[in-house]
MDAnalysis code that builds the backbone (N, CA, C; Angstrom):
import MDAnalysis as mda
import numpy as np

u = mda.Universe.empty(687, n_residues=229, atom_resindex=np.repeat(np.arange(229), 3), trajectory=True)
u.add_TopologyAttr("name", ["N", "CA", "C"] * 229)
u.add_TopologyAttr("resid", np.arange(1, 230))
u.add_TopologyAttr("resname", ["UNK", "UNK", "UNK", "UNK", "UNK", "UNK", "UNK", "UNK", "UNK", "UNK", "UNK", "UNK", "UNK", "UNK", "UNK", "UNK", "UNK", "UNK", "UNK", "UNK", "UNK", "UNK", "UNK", "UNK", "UNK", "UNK", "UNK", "UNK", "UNK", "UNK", "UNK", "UNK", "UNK", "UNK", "UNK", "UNK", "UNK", "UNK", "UNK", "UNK", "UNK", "UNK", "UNK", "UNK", "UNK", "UNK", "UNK", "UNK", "UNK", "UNK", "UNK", "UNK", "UNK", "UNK", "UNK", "UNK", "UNK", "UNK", "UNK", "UNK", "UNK", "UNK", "UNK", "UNK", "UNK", "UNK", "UNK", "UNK", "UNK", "UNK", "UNK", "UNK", "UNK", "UNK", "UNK", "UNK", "UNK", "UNK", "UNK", "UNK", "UNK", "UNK", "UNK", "UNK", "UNK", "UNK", "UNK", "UNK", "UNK", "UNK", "UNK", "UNK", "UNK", "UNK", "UNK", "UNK", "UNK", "UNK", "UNK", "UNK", "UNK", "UNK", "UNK", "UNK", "UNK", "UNK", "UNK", "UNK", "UNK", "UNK", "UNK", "UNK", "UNK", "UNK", "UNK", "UNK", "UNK", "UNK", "UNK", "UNK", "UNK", "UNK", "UNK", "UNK", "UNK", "UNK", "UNK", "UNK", "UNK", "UNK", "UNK", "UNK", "UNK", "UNK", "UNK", "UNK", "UNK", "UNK", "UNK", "UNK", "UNK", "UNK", "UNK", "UNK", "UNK", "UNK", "UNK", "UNK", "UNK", "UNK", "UNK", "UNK", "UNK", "UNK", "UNK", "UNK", "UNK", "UNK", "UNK", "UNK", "UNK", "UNK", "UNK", "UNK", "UNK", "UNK", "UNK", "UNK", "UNK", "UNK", "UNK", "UNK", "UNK", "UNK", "UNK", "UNK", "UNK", "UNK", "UNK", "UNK", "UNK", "UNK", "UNK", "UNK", "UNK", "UNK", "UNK", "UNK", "UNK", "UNK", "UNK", "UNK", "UNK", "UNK", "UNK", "UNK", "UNK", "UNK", "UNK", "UNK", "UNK", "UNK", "UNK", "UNK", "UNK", "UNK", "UNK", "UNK", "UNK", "UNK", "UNK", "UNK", "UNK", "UNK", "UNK", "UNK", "UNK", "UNK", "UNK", "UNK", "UNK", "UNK", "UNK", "UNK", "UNK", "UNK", "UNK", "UNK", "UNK"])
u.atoms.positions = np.array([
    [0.837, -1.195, 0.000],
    [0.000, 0.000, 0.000],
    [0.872, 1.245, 0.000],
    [0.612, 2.466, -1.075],
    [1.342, 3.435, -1.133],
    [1.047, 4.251, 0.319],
    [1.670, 5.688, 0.388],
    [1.791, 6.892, 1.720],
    [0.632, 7.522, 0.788],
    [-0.010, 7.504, 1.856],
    [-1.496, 8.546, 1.439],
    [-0.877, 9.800, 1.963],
    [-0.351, 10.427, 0.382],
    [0.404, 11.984, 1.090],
    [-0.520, 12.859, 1.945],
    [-1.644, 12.983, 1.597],
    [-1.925, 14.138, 1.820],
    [-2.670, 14.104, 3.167],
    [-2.842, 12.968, 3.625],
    [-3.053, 12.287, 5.034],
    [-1.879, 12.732, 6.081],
    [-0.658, 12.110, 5.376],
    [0.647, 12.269, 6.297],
    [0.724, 13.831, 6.390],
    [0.802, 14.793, 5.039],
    [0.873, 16.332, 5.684],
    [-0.307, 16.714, 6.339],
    [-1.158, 16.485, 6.194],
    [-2.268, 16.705, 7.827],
    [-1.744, 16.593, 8.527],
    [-0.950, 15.259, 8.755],
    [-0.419, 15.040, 10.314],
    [0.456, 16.118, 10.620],
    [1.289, 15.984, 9.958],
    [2.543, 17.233, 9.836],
    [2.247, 18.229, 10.483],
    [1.019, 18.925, 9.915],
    [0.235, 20.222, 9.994],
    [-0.394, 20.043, 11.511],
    [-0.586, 19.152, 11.841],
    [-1.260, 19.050, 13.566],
    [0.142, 19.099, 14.341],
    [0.934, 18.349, 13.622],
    [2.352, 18.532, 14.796],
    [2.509, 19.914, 14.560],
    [3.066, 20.438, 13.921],
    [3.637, 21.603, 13.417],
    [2.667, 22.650, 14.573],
    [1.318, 22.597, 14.402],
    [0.010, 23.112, 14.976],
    [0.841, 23.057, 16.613],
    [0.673, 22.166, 17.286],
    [0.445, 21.434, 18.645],
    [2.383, 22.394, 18.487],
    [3.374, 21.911, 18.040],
    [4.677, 22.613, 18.735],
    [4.608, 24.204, 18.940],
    [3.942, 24.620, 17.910],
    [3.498, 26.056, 18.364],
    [2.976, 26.412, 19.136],
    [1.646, 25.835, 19.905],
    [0.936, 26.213, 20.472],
    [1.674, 25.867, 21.794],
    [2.769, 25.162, 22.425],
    [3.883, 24.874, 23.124],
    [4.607, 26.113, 23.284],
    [5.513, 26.560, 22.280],
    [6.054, 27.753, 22.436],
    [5.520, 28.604, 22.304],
    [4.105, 28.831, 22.605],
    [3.807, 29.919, 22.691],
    [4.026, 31.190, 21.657],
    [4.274, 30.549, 20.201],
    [4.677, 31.123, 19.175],
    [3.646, 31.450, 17.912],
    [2.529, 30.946, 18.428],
    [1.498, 31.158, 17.180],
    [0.158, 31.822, 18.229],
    [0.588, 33.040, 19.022],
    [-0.437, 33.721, 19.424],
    [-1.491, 34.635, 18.491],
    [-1.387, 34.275, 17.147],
    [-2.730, 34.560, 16.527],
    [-3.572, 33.483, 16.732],
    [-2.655, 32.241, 16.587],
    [-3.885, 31.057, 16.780],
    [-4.464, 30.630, 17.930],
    [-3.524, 30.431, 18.880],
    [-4.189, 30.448, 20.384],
    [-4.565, 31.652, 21.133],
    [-4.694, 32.601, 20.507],
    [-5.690, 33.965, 20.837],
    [-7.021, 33.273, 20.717],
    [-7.081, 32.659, 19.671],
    [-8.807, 32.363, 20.190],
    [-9.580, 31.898, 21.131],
    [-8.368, 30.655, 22.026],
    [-8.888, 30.143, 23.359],
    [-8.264, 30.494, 24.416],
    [-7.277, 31.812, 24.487],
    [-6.253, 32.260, 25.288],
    [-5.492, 33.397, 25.179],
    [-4.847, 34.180, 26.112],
    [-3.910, 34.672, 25.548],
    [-2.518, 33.976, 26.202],
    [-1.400, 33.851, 25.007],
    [-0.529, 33.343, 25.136],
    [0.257, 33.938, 25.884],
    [0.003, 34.887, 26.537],
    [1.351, 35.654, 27.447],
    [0.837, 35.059, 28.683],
    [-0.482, 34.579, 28.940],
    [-0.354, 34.094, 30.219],
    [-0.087, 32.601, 30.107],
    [0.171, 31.857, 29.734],
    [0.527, 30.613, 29.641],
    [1.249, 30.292, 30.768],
    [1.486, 29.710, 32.063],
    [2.386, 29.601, 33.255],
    [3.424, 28.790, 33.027],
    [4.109, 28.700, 33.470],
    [5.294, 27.856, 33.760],
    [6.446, 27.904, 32.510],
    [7.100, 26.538, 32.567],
    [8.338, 25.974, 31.476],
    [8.066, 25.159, 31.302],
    [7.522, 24.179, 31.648],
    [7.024, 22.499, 31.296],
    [6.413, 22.366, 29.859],
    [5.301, 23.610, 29.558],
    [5.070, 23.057, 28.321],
    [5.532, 24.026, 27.343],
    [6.112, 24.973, 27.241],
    [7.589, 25.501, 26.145],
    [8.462, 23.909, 26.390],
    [9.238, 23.132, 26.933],
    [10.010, 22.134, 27.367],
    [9.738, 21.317, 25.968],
    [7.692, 20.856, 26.460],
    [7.693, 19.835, 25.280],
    [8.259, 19.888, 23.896],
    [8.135, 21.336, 23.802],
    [8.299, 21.674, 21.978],
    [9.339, 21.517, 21.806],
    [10.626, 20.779, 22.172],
    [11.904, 20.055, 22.130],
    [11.723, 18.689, 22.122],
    [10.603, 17.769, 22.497],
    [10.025, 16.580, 21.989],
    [9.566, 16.771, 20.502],
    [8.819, 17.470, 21.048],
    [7.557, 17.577, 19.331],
    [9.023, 17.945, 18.535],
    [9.604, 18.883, 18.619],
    [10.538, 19.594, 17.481],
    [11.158, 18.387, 17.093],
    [11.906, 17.014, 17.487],
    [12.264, 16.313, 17.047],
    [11.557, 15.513, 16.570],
    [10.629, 15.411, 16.461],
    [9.470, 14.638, 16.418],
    [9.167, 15.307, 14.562],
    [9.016, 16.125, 14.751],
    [8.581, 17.081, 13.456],
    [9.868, 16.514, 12.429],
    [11.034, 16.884, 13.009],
    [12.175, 16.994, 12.679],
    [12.608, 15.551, 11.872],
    [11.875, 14.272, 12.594],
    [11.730, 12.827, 11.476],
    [10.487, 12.958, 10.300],
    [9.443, 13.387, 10.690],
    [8.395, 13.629, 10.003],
    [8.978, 14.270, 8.607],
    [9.618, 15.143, 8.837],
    [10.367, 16.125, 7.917],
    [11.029, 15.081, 6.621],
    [12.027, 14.352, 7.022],
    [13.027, 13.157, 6.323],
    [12.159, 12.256, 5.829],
    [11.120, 11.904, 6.640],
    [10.260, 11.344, 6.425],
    [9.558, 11.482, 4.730],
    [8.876, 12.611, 4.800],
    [9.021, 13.028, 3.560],
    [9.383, 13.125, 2.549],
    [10.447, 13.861, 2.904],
    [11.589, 14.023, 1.873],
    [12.081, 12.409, 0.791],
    [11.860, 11.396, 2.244],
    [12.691, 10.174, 1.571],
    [11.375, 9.471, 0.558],
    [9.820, 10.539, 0.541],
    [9.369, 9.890, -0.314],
    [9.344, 10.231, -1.863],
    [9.257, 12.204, -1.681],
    [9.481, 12.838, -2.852],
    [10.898, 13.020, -3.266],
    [11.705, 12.470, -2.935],
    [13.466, 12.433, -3.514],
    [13.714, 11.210, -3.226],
    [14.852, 11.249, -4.286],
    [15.391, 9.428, -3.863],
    [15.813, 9.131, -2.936],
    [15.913, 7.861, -2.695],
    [16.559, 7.814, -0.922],
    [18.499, 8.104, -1.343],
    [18.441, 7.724, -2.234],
    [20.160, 7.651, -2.013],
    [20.850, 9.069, -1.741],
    [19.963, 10.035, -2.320],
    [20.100, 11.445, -1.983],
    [19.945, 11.684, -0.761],
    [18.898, 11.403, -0.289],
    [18.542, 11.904, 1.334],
    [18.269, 11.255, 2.012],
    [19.084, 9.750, 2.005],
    [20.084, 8.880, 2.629],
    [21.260, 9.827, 3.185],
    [22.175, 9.965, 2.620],
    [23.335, 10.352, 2.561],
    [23.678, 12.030, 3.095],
    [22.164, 12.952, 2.756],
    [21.909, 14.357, 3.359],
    [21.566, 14.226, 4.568],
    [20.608, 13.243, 4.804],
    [20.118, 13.047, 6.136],
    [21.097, 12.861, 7.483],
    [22.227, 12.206, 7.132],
    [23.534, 11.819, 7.916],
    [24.186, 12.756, 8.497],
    [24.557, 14.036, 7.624],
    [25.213, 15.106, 7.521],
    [24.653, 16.403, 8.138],
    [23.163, 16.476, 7.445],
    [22.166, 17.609, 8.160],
    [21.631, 17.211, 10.023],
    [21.643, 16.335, 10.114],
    [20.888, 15.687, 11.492],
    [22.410, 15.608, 12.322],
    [23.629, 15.279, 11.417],
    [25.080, 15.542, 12.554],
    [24.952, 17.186, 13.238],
    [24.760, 17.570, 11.819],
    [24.667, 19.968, 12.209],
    [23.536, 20.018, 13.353],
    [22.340, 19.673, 13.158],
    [20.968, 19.364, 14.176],
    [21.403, 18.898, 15.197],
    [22.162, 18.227, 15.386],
    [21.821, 17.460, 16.461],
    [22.963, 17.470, 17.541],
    [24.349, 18.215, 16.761],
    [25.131, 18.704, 17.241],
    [24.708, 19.825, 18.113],
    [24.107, 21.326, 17.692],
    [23.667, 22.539, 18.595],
    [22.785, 22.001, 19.166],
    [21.716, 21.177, 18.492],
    [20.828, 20.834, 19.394],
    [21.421, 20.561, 21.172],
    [22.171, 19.176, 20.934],
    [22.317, 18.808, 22.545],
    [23.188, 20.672, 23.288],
    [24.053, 20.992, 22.403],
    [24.898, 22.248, 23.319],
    [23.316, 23.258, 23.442],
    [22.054, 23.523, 23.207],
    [21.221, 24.149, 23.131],
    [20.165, 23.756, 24.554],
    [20.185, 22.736, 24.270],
    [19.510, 21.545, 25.401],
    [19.981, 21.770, 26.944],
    [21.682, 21.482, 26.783],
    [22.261, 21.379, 27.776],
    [22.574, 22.944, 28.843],
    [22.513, 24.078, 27.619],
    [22.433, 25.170, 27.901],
    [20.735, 25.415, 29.053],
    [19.829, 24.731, 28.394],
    [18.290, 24.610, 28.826],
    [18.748, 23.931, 30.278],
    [19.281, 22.828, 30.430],
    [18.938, 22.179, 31.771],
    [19.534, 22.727, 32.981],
    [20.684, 23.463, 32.322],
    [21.949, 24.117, 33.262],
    [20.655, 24.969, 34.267],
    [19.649, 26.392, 33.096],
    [19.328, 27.328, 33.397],
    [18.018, 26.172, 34.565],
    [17.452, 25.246, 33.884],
    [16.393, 24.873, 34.448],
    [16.363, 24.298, 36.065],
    [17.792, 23.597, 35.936],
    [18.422, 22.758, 37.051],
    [18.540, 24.465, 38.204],
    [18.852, 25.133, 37.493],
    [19.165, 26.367, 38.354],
    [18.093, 26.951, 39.073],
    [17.486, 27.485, 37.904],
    [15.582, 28.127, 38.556],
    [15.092, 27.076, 39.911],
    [14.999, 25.717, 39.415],
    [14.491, 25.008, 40.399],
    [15.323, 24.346, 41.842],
    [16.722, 24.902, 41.378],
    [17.484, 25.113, 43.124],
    [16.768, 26.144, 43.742],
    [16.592, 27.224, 42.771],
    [16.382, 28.774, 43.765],
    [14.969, 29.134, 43.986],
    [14.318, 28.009, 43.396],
    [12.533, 27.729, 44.174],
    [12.949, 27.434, 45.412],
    [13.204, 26.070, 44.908],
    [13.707, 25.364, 46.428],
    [14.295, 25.818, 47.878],
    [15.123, 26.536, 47.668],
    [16.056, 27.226, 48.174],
    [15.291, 28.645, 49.220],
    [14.620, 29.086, 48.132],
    [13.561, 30.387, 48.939],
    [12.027, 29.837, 49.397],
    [11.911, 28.416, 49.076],
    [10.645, 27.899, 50.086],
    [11.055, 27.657, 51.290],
    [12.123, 27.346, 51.485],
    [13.103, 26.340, 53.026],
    [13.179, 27.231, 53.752],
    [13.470, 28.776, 53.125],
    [14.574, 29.816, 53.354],
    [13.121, 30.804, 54.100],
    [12.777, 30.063, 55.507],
    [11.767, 31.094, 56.318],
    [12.014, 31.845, 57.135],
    [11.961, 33.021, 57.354],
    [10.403, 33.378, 56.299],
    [10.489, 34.107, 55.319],
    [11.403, 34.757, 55.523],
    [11.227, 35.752, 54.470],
    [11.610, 35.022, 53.178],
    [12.507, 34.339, 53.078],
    [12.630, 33.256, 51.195],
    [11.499, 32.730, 50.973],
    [10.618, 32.157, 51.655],
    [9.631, 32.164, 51.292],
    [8.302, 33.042, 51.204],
    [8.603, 33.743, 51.915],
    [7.672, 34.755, 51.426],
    [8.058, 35.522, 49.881],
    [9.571, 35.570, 49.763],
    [9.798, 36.351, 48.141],
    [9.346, 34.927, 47.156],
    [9.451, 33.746, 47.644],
    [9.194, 32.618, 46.620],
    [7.313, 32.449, 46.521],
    [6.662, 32.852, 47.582],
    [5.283, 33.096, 47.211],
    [4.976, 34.419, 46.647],
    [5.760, 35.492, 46.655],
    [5.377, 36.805, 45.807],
    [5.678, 35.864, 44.448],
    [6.678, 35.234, 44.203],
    [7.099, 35.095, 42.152],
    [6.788, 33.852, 42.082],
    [6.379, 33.091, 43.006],
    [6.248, 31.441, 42.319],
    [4.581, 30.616, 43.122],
    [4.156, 31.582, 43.998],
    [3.326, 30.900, 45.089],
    [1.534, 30.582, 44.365],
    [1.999, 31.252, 43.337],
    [0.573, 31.720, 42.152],
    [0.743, 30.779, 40.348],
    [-0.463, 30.324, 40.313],
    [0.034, 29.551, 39.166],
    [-1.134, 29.702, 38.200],
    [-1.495, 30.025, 37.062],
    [-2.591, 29.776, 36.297],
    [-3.004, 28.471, 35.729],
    [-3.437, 27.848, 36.693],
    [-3.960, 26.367, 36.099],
    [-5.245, 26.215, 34.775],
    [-5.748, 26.978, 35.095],
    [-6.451, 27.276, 33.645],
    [-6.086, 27.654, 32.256],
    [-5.148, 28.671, 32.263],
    [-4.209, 28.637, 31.128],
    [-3.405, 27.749, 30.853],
    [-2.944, 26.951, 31.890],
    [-2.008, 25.601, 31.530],
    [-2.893, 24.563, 30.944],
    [-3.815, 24.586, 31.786],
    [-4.713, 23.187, 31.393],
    [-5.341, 23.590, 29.720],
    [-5.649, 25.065, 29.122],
    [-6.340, 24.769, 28.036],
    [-5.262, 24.554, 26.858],
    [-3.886, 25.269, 27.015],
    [-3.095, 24.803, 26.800],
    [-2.474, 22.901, 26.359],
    [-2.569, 22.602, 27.329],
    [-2.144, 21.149, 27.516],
    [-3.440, 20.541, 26.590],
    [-4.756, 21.070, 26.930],
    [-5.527, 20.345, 26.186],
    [-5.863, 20.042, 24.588],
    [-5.250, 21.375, 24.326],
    [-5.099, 22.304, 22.556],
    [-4.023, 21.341, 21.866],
    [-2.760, 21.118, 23.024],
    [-1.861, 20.464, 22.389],
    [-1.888, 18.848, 22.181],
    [-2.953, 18.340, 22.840],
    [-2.950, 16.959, 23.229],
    [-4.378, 16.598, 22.279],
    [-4.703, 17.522, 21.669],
    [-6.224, 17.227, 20.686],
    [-5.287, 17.081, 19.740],
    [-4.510, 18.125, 18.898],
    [-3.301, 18.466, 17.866],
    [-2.872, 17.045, 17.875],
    [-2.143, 16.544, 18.601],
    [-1.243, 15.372, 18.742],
    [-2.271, 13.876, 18.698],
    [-3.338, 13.755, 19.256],
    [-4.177, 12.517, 18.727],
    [-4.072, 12.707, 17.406],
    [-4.808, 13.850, 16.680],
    [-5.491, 13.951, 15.340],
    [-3.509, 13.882, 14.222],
    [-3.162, 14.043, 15.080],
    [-1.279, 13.914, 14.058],
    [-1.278, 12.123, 14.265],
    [-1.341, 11.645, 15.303],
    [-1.228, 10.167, 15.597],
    [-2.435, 9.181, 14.586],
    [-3.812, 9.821, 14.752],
    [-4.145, 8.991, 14.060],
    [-4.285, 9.275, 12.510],
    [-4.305, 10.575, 11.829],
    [-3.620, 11.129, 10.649],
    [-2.446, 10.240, 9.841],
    [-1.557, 10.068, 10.958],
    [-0.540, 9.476, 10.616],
    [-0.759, 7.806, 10.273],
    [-1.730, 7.684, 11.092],
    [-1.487, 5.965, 11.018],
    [-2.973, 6.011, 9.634],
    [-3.563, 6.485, 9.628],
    [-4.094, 6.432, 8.082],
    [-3.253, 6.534, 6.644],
    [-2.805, 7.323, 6.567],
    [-1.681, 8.080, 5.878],
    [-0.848, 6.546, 5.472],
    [-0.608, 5.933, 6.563],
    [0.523, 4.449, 6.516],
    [0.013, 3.806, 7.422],
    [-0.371, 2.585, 7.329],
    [-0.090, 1.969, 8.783],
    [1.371, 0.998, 9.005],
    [2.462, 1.291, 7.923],
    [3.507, 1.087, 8.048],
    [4.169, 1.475, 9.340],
    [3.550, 2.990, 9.468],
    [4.254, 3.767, 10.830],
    [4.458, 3.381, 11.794],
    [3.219, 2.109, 11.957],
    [3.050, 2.091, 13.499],
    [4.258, 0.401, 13.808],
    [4.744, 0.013, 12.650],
    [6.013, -0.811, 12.266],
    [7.192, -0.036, 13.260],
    [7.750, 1.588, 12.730],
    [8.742, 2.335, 12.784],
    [8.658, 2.489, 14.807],
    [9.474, 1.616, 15.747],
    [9.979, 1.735, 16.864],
    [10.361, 3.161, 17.349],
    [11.029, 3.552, 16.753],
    [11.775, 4.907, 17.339],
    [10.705, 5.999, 17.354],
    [9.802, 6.238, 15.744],
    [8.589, 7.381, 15.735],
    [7.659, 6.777, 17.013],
    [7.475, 5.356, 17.156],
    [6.694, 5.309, 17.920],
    [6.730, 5.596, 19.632],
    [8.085, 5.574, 19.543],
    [8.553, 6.070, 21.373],
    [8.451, 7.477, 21.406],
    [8.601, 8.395, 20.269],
    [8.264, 9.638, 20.211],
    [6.983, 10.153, 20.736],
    [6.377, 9.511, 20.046],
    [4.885, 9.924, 20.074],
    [4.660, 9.446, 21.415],
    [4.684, 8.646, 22.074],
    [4.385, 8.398, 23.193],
    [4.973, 8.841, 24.421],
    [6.433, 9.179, 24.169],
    [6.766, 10.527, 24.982],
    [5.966, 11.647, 24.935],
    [5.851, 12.309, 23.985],
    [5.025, 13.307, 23.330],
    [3.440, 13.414, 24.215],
    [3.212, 12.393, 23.742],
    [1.735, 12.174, 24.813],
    [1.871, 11.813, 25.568],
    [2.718, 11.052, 26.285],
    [2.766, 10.796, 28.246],
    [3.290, 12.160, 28.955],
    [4.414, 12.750, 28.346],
    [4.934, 13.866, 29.080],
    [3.581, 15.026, 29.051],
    [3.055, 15.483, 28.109],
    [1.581, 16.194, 27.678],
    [0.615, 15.744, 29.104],
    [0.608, 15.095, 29.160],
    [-0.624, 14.169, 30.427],
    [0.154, 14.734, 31.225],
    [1.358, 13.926, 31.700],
    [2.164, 13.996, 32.896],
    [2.201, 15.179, 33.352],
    [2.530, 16.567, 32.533],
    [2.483, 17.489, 33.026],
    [1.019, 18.292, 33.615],
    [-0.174, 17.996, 33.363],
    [-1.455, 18.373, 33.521],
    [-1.461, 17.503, 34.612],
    [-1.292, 16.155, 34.906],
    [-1.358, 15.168, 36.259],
    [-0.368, 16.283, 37.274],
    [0.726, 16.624, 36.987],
    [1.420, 17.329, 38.435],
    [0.768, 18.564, 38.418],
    [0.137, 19.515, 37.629],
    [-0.230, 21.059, 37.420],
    [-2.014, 20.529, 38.478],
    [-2.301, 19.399, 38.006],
    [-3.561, 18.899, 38.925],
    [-3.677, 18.517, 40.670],
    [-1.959, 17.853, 40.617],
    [-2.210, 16.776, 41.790],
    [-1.415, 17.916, 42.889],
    [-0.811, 19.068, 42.593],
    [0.068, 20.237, 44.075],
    [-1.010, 20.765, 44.348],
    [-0.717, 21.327, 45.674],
    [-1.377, 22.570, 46.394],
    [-0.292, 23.854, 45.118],
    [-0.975, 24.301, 45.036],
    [-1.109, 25.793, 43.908],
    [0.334, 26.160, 44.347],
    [0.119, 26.051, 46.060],
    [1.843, 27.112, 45.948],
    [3.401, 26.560, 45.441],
    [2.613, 25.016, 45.585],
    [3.951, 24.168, 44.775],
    [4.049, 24.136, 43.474],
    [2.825, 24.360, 42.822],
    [3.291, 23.559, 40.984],
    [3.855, 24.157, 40.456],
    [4.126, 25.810, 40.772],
    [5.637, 26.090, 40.106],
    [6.823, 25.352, 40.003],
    [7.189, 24.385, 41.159],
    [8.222, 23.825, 41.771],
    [7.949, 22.765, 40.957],
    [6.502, 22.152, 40.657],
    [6.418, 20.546, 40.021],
    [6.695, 21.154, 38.635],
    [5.904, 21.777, 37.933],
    [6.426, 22.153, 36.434],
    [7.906, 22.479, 36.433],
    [8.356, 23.082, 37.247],
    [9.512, 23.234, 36.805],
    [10.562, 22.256, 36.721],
    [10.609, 21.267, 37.534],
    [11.199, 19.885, 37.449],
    [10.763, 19.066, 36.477],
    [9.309, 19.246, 35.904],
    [8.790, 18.852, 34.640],
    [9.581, 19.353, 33.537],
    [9.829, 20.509, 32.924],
    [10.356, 21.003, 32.362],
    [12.174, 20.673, 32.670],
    [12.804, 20.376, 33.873],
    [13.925, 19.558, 33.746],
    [14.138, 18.376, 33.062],
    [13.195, 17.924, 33.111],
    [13.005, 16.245, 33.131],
    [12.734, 16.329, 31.419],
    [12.082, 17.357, 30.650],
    [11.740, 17.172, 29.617],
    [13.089, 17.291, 28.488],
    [13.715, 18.358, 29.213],
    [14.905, 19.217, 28.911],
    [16.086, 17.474, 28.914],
    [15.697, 16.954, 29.989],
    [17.353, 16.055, 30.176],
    [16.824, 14.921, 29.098],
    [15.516, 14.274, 28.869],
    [15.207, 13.710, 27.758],
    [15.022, 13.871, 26.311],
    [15.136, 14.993, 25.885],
    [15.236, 15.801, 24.691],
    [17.643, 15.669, 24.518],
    [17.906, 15.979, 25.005],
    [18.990, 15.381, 25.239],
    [19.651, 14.541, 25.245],
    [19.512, 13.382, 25.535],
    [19.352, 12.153, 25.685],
    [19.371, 11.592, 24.245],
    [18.162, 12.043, 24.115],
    [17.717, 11.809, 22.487],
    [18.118, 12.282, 21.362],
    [18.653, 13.391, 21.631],
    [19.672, 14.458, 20.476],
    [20.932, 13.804, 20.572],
    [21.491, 13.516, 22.105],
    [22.837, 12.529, 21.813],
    [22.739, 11.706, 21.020],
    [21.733, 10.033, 21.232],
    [21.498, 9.611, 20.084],
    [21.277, 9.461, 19.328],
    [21.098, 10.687, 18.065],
    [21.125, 11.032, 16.999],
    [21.689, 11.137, 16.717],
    [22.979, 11.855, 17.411],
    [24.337, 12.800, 17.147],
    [25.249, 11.243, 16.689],
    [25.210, 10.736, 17.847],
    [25.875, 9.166, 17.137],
    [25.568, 8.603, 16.073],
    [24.105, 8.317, 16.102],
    [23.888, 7.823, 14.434],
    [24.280, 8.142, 13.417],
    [24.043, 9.979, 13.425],
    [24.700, 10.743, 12.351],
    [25.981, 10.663, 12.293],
    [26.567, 10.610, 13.417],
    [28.261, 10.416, 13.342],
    [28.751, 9.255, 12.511],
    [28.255, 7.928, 13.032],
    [27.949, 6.703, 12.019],
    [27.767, 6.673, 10.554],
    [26.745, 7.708, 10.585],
    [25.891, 7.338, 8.993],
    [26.743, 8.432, 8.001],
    [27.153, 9.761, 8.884],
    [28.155, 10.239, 7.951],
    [29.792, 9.461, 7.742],
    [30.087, 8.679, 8.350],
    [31.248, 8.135, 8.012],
    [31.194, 6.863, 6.969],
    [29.681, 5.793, 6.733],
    [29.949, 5.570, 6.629],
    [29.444, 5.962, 4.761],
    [29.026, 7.257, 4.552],
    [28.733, 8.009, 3.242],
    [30.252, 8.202, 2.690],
    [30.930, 9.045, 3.786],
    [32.350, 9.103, 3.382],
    [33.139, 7.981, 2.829],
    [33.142, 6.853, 3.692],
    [33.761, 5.741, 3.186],
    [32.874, 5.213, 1.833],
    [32.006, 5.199, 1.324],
    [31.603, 4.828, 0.144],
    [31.640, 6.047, -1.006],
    [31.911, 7.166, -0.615],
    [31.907, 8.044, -1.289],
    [33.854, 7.716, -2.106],
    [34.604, 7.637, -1.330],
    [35.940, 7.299, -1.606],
    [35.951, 5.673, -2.284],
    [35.088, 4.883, -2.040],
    [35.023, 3.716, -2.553],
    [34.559, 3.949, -4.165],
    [34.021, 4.707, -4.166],
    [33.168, 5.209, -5.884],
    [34.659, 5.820, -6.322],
    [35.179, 6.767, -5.498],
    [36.280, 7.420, -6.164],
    [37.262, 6.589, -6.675],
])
């Protein structure tokens, strides 16, 4: 059975949809159920470093249907080494700052009274309603990309690696609405924000192993490239 293209760019178009509405970067579109400046926390900006890689196969994905593979075989190796290289120094830059913020929660809740009193003036207040319609916008986006996708092919649901994506993608999505649900208000700054660590050190994780593959897959283009020569 052929890729029902125009199935798979739907999907595309819901991911693409759902990472925006993450970073908080398409406030014409989530103006309609929100405004994006109040969006709380880092946890779900975090995800859009899942989804972005996520997009980021979807992308090749493509490509390897409208170009030959031997072409973007061999591009794919090289472009995803450049990706995936800043990526992790980008990442790691993220966890440093994140690991940090959430010492100096910590740090000014313990720190009584007065640290905690400056940690309930900037952290003691949380908009759970803007998070939650949020989380919900992005987690409608991401079914309708999942099952988009598996129309489109049901080859996909073959592909191991897209499929741990997606299910990061949607467990971390939940996970973060389960801790923004389950604190007393003056903590879930403190839980998102360890959410947003946690998302940060797995986005990482995952960019390392790319970075290897690509390291792999460009050497071993090189070595056949000199073998032709």
């Amino acid at each position: 059975m052929e890729l029902r293209l125009p199935f798979f760019i739907a999907a595309g178009v819901c991911l693409l949809l759902a990472l925006l509405v993450e970073a908080a970067a398409a406030q014409a579109f989530t103006g309609l159920f929100f405004d994006a400046k109040d969006t709380p926390g880092h946890a779900i900006n975090a995800l859009a470093l899942i989804d972005g890689i996520l997009l980021y196969s979807l992308i090749w994905m493509l490509l390897s249907v409208v170009a030959p593979r031997s072409v973007t075989g061999r591009a794919q190796g090289c472009v995803t080494l450049f990706v995936s290289f800043f990526g992790c120094l980008g990442t790691i830059a993220l966890i440093i700052a994140a690991f940090a913020l959430l010492m100096l929660m910590l740090a000014l809740l313990v720190a009584v009274p007065f640290g905690t009193i400056a940690y309930l003036v900037a952290w003691g207040h949380f908009a759970r309603g803007a998070a939650t319609t949020t989380l919900a916008l992005a987690m409608l986006l991401k079914i309708a990309f999942l099952i988009l996708l598996v129309i489109a092919h049901q080859r996909f649901l073959q592909n191991k690696g897209l499929l741990v994506l997606v299910g990061l993608s949607l467990g971390l999505t939940w996970l973060i609405g389960f801790v923004h649900a389950l604190l007393p208000i003056f903590l879930v700054s403190i839980g998102d924000q360890l959410m947003a660590l946690v998302i940060c050190i797995i986005a990482a994780i995952w960019l390392a192993l790319l970075l290897i593959g690509a390291i792999v897959a460009s050497i071993k283009a090189i070595l056949s490239l000199r073998k032709v020569a």
